[in-house]
C-alpha angles and dihedrals in degrees: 000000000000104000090203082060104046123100093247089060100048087052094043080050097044092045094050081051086053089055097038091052078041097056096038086060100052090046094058096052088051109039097111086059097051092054085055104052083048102053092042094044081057089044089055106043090060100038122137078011111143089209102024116178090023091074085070083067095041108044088072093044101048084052099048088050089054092043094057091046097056103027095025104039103023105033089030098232089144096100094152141022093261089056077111097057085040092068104037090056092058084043105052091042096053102034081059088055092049088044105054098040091045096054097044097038094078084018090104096047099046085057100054096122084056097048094043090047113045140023101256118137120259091235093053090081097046094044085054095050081048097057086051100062090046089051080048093057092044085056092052104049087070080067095056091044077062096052092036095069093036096073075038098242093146115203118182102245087251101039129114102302091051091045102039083043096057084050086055106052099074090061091048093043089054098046086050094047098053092044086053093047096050085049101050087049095050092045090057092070099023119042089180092077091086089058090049095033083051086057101038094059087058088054097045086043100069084036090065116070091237101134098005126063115219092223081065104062108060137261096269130143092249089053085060091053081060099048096058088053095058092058089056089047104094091192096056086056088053088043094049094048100054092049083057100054093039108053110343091063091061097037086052096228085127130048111241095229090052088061089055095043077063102043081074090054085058092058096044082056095042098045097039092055093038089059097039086045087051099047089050086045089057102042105057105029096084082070094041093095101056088053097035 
């Protein structure tokens, strides 16, 4: 039987058209709103700052430099010139995530004046931590331009990995949303879930190939076990991804069409959480007012 013609699937499908037309809706009539948490939630993060947006260049960098001391210089991981890249890629990919699930996870709660005041949509909090993080990205791929041309691996500024990446951040925007949205809800009713989340992204940290290579590490059983893993871990696809468009591509150590084939799986990843994240959202948000 084929599971896209049954009649479970048409009303999980109509019903994900119903939210959607839903969410649409409430964005609209938002959406100045939106502009404006954004644009505070990037005013406040570099506030008092003496170089204010430019941290958003730096961060990356700062972290790739301390990765490949310990891990480049000290464990020896550096076994060719774009080790660097290597690494900023891992660390851009994953420091958005962070970014954009951190910052929505307590966002409900410390808005609680606004939400008990006035008539604005829950979601509306989480979806603006979320464009943030991708204006912090934007920000950070200027960084990687740098370190592009300093292991000498040149890119026209709109070539392929502008252009593949643009194709990219939806995906990632949507996993991240939904994840956002499943932890805001969550944090509403159990505090406790910072204190777990904090050590969770530790954990999916050094579950995520972000500053280690798999070929590396042997061909063990306990490297299989890994490897399955990896192919459960949503972020080490996006991380992956994103190595390939930005310097494998032009080394030709990928094939082009295999980088699109993936870009599929990122969707897979980035629709299926945006519409768990959504149903959890939903489901839950009519009792978010007695626990605020």
């Amino acid at each position: 039987m084929n599971i896209f013609k049954s009649p479970k699937f048409s009303a999980f499908k109509a019903k994900a058209k119903e939210v959607y037309i839903k969410q649409k809706r409430e964005l609209i009539k938002n959406k100045n709103i939106v502009v404006q948490l954004v644009k505070r939630g990037i005013k406040l993060q570099y506030r008092n700052s003496a170089i204010g947006v430019l941290w958003t260049i730096l961060n990356p960098l700062l972290n790739m430099f301390v990765m490949y001391l310990v891990f480049g210089t000290i464990f020896k991981y550096n076994d060719d010139s774009t080790y660097l890249l290597y690494l900023l890629c891992g660390n851009i990919i994953f420091n958005t995530m962070r970014a954009a699930t951190t910052q929505s996870l307590p966002i409900l709660v410390y808005n609680r004046g606004l939400l008990t005041k006035n008539k604005i949509s829950y979601n509306v909090f989480p979806l603006s931590c979320n464009l943030s993080a991708i204006v912090n990205f934007l920000f950070s791929f200027i960084a990687l331009l740098a370190v592009m041309l300093f292991v000498s691996i040149k890119t026209p500024v709109f070539g392929p990995a502008i252009f593949m990446t643009i194709l990219m951040l939806p995906a990632l925007f949507l996993f991240n949303y939904g994840m956002s949205l499943i932890l805001s809800a969550l944090y509403v009713f159990f505090r406790d879930v910072m204190h777990f989340y904090n050590v969770f992204l530790t954990l999916w940290m050094y579950l995520t190939p972000i500053f280690y290579k798999l070929q590396n590490l042997g061909e063990s059983w306990k490297v299989l076990v890994i490897r399955v893993v990896m192919k459960l871990n949503p972020m080490a696809h996006f991380v992956e991804y994103f190595r390939d468009i930005v310097y494998r591509i032009k080394l030709g150590t990928v094939a082009e069409a295999s980088v699109y084939s993936g870009l599929g799986t990122l969707y897979l990843w980035g629709i299926a959480f945006a519409l768990l994240g959504t149903a959890i959202f939903e489901l839950t948000k009519k009792n978010f007012i007695f626990s605020i």
